[in-house]
DOMIDO-386350 format. One record per residue (C-alpha): residue in three letters; x, y, z. Coordinates in steps of 0.001 Angstrom, whole numbers, plus 524288, in hexadecimal, padded with zeros to 5 digits. Layout:
# DOMIDO-386350
ALAXYZ;...
# end
This chain:
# DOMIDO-386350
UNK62C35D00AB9C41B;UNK61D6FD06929C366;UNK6129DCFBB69C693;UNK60F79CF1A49BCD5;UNK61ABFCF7659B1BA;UNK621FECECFF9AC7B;UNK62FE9CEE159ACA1;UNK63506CE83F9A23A;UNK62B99CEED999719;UNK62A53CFCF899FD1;UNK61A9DCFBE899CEB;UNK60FD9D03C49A42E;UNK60261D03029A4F5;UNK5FA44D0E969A09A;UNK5ED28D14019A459;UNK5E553D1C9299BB2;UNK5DB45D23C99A387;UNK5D096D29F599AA4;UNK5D4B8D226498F5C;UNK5C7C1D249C9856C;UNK5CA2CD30CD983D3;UNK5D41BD3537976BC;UNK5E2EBD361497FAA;UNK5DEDED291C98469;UNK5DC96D242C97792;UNK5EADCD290F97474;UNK5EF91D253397F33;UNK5EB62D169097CFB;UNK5EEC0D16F59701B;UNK5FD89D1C93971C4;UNK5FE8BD134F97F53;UNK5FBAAD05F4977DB;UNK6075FD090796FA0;UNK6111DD0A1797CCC;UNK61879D006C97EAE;UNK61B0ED022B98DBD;UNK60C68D061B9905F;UNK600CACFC4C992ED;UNK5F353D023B9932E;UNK5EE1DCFE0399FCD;UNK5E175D02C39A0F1;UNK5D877D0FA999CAD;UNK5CED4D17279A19C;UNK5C26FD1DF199BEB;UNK5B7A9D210B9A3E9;UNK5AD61D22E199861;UNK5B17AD168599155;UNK5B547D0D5299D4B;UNK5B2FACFF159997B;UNK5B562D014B98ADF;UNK5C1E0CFD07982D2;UNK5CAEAD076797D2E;UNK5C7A2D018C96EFD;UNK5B815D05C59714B;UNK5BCCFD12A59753B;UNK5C59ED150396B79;UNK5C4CBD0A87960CD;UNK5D19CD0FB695A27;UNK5D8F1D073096776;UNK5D016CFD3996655;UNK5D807CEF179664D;UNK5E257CF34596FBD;UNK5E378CED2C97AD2;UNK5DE6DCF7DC98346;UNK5D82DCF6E599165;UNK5CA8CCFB2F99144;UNK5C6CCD0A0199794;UNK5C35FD094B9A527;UNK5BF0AD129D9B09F;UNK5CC12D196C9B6CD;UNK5C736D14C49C38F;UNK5C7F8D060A9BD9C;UNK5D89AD061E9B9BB;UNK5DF84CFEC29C110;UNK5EC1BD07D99C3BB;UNK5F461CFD8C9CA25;UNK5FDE0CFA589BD06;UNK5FBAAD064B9B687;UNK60701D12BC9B51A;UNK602C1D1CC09ADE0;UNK5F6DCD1F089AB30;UNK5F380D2A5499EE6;UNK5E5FDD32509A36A;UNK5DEBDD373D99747;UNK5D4C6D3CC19A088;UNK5CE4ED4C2699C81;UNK5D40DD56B49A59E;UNK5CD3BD58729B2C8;UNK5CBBFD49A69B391;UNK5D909D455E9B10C;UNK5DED5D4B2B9BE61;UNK5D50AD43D19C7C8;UNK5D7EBD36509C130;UNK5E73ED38539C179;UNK5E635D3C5D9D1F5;UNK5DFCED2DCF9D209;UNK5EAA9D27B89CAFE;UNK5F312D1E159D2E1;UNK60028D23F39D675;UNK608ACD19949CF84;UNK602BBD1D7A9C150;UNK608F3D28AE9B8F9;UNK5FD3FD30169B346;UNK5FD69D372A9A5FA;UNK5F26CD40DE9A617;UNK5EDB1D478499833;UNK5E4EDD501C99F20;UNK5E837D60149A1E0;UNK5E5CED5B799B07E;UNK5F49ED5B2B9B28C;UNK5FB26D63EC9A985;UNK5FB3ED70839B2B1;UNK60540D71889BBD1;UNK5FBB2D7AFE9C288;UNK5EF55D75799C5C2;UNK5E7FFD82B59C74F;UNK5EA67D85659B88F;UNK5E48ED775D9B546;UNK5D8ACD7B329BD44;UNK5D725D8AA99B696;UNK5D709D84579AA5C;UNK5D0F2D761A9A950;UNK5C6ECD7C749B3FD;UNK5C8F6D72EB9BDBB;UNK5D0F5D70C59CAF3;UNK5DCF7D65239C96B;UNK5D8ADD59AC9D1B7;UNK5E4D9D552B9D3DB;UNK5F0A4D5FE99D4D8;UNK5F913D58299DD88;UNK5FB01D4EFB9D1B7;UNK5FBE3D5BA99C9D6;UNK6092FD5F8B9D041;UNK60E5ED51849CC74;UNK60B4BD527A9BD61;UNK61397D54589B2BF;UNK61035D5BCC9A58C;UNK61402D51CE99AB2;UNK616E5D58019909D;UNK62030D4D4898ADC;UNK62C44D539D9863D;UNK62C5ED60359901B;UNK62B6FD59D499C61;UNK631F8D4C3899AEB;UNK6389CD4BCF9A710;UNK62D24D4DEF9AFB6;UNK62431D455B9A839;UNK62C90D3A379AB6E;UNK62C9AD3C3E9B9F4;UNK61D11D3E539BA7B;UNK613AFD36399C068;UNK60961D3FA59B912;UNK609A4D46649AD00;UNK600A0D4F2D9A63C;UNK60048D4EA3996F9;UNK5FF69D5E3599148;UNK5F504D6115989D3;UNK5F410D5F3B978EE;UNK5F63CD6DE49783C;UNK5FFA5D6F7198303;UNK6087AD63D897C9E;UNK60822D6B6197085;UNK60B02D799F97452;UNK614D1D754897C87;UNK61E86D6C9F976EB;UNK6238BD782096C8F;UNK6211ED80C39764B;UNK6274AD7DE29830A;UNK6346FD7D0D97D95;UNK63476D89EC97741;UNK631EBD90C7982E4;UNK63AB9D89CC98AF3;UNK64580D8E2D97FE2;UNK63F6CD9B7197FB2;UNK63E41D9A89971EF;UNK62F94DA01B970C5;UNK627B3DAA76978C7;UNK62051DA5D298473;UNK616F4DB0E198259;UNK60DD3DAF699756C;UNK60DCFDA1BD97292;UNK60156D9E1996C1A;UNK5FC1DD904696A05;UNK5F1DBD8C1596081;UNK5EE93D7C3E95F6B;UNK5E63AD726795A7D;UNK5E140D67B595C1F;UNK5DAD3D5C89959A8;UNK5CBF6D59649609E;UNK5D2D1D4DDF9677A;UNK5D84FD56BB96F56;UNK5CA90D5A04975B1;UNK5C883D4C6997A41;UNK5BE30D426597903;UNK5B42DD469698057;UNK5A823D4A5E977A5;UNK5A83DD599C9770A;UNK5A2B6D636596CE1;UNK5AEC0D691B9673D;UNK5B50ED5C25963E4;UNK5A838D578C95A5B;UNK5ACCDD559894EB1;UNK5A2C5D5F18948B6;UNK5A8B1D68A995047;UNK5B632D665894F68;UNK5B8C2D629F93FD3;UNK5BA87D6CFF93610;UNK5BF89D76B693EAE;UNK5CA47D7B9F94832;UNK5C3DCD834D955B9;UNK5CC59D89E196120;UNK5C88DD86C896F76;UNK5CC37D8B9197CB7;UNK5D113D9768975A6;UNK5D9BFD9E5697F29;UNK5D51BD93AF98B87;UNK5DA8BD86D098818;UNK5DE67D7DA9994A8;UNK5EA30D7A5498D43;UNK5EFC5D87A298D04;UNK5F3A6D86D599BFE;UNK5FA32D7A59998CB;UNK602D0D7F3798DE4;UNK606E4D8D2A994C6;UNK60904D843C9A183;UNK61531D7B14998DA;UNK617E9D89219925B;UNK61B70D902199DD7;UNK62404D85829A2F4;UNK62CBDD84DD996AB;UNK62DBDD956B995E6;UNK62FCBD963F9A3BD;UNK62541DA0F19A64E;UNK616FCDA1099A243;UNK610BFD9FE099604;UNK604CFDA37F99032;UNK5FFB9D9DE0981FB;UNK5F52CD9F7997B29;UNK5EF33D929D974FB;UNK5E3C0D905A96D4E;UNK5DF80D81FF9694C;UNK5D744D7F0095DC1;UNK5CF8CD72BD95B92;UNK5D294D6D1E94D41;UNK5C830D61A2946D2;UNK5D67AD5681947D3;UNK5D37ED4B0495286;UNK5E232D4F2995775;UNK5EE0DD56FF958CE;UNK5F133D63A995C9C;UNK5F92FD6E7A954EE;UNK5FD54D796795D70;UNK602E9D861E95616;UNK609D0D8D5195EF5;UNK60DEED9C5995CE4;UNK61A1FDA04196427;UNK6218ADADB7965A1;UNK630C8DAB2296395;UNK63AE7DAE2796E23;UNK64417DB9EE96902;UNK64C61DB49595F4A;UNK6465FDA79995E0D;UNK640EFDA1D1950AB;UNK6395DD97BA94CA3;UNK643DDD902A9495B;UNK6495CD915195784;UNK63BB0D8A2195E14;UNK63D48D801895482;UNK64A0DD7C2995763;UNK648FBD7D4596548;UNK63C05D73BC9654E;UNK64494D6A3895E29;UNK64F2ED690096573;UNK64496D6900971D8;UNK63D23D5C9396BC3;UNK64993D55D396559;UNK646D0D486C9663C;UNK639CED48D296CB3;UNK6329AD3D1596609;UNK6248ED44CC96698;UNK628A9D531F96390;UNK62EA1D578F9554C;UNK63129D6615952D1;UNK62F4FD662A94227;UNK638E0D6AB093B4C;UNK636C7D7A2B9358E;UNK62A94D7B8092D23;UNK62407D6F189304F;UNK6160FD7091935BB;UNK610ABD66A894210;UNK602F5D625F94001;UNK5FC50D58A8948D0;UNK5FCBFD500D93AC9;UNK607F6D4DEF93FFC;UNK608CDD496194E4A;UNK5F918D435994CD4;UNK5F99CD375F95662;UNK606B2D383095962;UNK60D7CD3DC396738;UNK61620D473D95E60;UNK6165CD575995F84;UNK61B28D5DA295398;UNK62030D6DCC95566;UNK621B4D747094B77;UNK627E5D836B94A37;UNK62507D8FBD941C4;UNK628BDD9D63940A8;UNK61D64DA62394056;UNK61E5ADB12C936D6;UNK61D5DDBB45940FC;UNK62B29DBBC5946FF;UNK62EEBDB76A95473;UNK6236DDAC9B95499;UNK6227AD9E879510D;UNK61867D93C294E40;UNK61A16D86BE953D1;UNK611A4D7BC2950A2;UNK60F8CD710195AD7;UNK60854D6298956DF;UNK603C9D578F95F4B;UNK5F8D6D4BFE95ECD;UNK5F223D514496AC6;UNK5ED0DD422196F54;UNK5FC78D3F3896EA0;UNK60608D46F397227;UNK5FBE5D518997784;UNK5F4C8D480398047;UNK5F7D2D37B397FB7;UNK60486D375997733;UNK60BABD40DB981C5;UNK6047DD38CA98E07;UNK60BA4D2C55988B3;UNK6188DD346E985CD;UNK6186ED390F99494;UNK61593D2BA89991C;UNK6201FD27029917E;UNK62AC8D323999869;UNK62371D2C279A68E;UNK626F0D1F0C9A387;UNK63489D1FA199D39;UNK62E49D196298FF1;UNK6330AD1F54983EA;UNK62A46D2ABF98184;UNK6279DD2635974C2;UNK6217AD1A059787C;UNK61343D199B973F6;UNK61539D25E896D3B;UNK61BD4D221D95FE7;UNK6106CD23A09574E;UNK61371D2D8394D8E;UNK60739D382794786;UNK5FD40D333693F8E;UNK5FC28D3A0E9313F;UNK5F4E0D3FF092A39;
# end
């Protein structure tokens, strides 16, 4: 039995470490909800001293520690603990962490199996590779098994979660083309954060859609890195992601070249029988268009299939909130496969329309 858990109601206590910023503000409000998780404490170096409620006044009555300085949690009770910390930082915290605690981390500082590809892109040398070799990628329903043996676990990426879920399968069934595939997203400015940056002003942002890191993105690594696992050799994508004036979700539209003999029809039936009775992923049925309308707050991904009109290609459509199931939603679904909980727990809140 870990430290401090009670046996007879299973319950753990949680840390959030960098809670003030918008995945700790999902993560507190999806955690308060659990009923086998306890908010123990939560960290925010910027806002130390000050209740979650001044902070963000939409979790304002709950009963809620108040943020406090990392170096001030007392680690003795706690098991997991969820760190919402930017990328660079997150891996120096987690090599402090107490041994006992299972760590979440929703930073890129874990994702890369190889640590010189983290540092070519994020421009930066990993602090901490021994703890590298020990993480597992968490992408929910692709690498179950492992996620419930790991001690650490690295949440994907909002893109990544997206591009991969319709797209892993298919090349595993070598259904599509490795070669080809194109991915263009969007999302919403949440998914820049909440630091105060020019791009994200609403003066700049409303009333228009804008491409960045055209061609350089640090999630493109990330989603070739799951790719080439599920083909079997290397893959190389090209993915451009727009900016779009919503506070969140993401729509990826994904442009795929068909294995010989292979149909629309064929991806669509294979991603259904992949995701039967998965509670977060639904493949629609023909003709029926995802939007992030319908998957806003919620830790669903909705796939969607097309045939293009120029033969031997097809369009798949790929929707997810990406605070929930591209950041918080999936943290509390992996923590859920760690525990043995049912990964539904804290998770049952369906979209929010219009």
């Amino acid at each position: 039995m870990l430290n401090g858990m009670n046996a007879k109601t299973k319950q753990i206590n949680a840390v959030i470490v960098g809670a003030s910023g918008y995945t700790g503000a999902e993560m507190v409000r999806l955690l308060v909800n659990h009923p086998s998780v306890r908010i123990a404490a939560a960290t925010a170096e910027r806002k130390a001293g000050k209740s979650f409620g001044e902070v963000f006044p939409h979790l304002s009555g709950l009963k809620l520690p108040n943020l406090v300085w990392l170096s001030d949690v007392d680690w003795r009770d706690a098991h997991v603990a969820f760190c919402c910390l930017p990328h660079g930082t997150a891996q120096e915290a987690i090599a402090e962490l107490p041994d006992h605690l299972k760590v979440i981390d929703l930073s890129a500082d874990f994702r890369f199996a190889d640590v010189e590809t983290y540092a070519r892109w994020y421009g930066l040398g990993h602090q901490a590779p021994e703890l590298q070799k020990q993480a597992v990628y968490g992408l929910s329903e692709l690498a179950r098994e492992d996620i419930a043996k790991a001690r650490l676990v690295a949440c994907p990426g909002c893109y990544p979660t997206s591009a991969q879920l319709p797209l892993s399968p298919l090349l595993q069934a070598g259904l599509i083309d490795a070669d080809g595939i194109i991915i263009d997203a969007k999302s919403g400015v949440s998914g820049a954060g909440r630091s105060l940056r020019e791009t994200s002003l609403y003066a700049e942002a409303a009333e228009g859609v804008q491409a960045y890191s055209i061609a350089c993105h640090r999630h493109t690594p990330e989603i070739e890195q799951g790719l080439s696992l599920a083909a079997g050799r290397p893959v190389a994508i090209s993915f451009t992601p727009h900016l779009v004036p919503m506070n969140r979700g993401i729509l990826s539209t994904i442009y795929v070249k068909l294995a010989d003999g292979k149909s629309a029809d064929d991806l669509r039936g294979r991603l259904s029988k992949r995701f039967k009775g998965e509670p977060f992923v639904r493949v629609v049925k023909e003709g029926e268009r995802p939007s992030t309308h319908h998957v806003r707050g919620s830790n669903h991904c909705r796939i969607g299939v097309f045939a293009d009109r120029l033969e031997g290609r097809a369009i798949i459509l790929s929707a997810i909130d990406n605070l929930v199931k591209g950041a918080s939603g999936q943290a509390v679904q992996n923590m859920n496969i760690m525990f043995g909980f049912p990964e539904t727990s804290g998770l049952e809140q369906q979209p929010i329309f219009p």
